[in-house]
N, C-alpha and C positions, 0 to 999 in steps of 0.2 A: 504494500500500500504506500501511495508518494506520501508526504508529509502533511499527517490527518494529526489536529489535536481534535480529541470529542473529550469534552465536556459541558456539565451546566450550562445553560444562562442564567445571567439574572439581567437587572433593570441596567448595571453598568453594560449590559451588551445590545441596546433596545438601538442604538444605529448599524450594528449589523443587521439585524432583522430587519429592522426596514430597508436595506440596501440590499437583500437577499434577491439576487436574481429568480427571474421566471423558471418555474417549472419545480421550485424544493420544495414548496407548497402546494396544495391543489388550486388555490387562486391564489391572486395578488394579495399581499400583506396589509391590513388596513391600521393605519398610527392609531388609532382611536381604539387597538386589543392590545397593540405591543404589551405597554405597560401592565396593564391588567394580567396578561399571561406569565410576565416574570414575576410580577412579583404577589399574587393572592395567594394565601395559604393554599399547599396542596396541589398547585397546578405546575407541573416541569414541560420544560422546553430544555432537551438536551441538543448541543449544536455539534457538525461533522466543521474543521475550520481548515481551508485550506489558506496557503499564500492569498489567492482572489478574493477570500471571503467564506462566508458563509455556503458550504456544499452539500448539505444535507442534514435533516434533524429528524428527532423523535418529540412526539408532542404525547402529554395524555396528563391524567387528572387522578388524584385519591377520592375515592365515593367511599361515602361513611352513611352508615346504615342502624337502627338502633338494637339492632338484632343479630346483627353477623359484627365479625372482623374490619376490618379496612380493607375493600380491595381495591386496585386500581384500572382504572380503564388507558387502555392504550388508543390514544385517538387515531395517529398516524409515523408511518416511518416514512421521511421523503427524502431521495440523492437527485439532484442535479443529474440529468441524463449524460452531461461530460463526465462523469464520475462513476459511473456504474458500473459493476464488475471488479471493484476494486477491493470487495470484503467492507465496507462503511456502513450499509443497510446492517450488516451483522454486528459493528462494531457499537453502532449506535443502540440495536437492539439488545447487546448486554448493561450498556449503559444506564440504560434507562428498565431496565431490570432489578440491578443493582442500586438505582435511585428508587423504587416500586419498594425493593427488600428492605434499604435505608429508614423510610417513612414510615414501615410497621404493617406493610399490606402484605398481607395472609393468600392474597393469588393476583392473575393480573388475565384480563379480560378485553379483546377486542371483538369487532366484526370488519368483514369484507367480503367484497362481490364473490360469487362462484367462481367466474371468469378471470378473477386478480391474481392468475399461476404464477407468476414470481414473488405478489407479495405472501401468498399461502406458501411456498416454497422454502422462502426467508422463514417466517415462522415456523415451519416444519421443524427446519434445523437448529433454530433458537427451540426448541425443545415444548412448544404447545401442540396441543390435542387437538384437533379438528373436531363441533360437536354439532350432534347430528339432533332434528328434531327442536330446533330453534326456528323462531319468524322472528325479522326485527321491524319494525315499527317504527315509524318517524312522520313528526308534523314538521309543517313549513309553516310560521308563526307570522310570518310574512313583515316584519318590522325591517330587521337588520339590524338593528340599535343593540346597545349594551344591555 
């Protein structure tokens, strides 16, 4: 791998994030989340940091529940399409594991399309379970606001 630091963000790194080029993300980065994502209790943004910048990150959240453990939802792992294939999607996925285990969460939770064969692949290999006999569910609230 060329010279990858991954680690955290916090709010000291909120101009990379916004200078993150197109495509680490699923859309364009909006200033009005930066802040709010570094820094609200519970929410990590781990970063892949090349020379250029910002090359790829894991995003995802601690859900607290009053009956279970802490577990964490993993929202997304994104590399830069210049950078793929280089082990980062994996390197980012222990990261931010290791940040999941840090926090005190008891397991760690994603979804993704059927059709998403590299990113179910990645996960494969990062050592989760494919679960069968799930529908997920989602509104569009239709605001966009905070």
């Amino acid at each position: 791998m060329d010279a990858i630091e991954i680690r955290r963000l916090g709010l000291l790194d909120a101009d990379l994030v916004l200078s993150v080029r197109d495509g680490v993300f699923d859309g364009p980065v909006r200033p009005d989340q930066v802040a709010r994502k570094l820094t609200a209790p519970g929410q990590v943004l781990v970063g892949a940091l090349a020379e250029e910048g910002l090359v790829g990150m894991a995003s995802g959240a601690v859900v607290l529940m009053p009956d279970k453990a802490p577990s964490f939802y993993l929202d997304e792992i994104g590399v830069h399409r210049d950078w793929r294939r280089r082990g980062i999607g994996m390197a980012l996925g222990r990261a931010v594991l290791e940040e999941a285990r840090a926090l005190g969460c008891a397991g760690v939770w994603l979804a993704t399309e059927a059709d998403n064969a590299p990113a179910r692949a990645l996960y494969a290999r990062l050592g989760a379970e494919a679960q069968s006999g799930v529908v997920v569910y989602s509104w569009d609230l239709g605001t966009g606001a905070a």
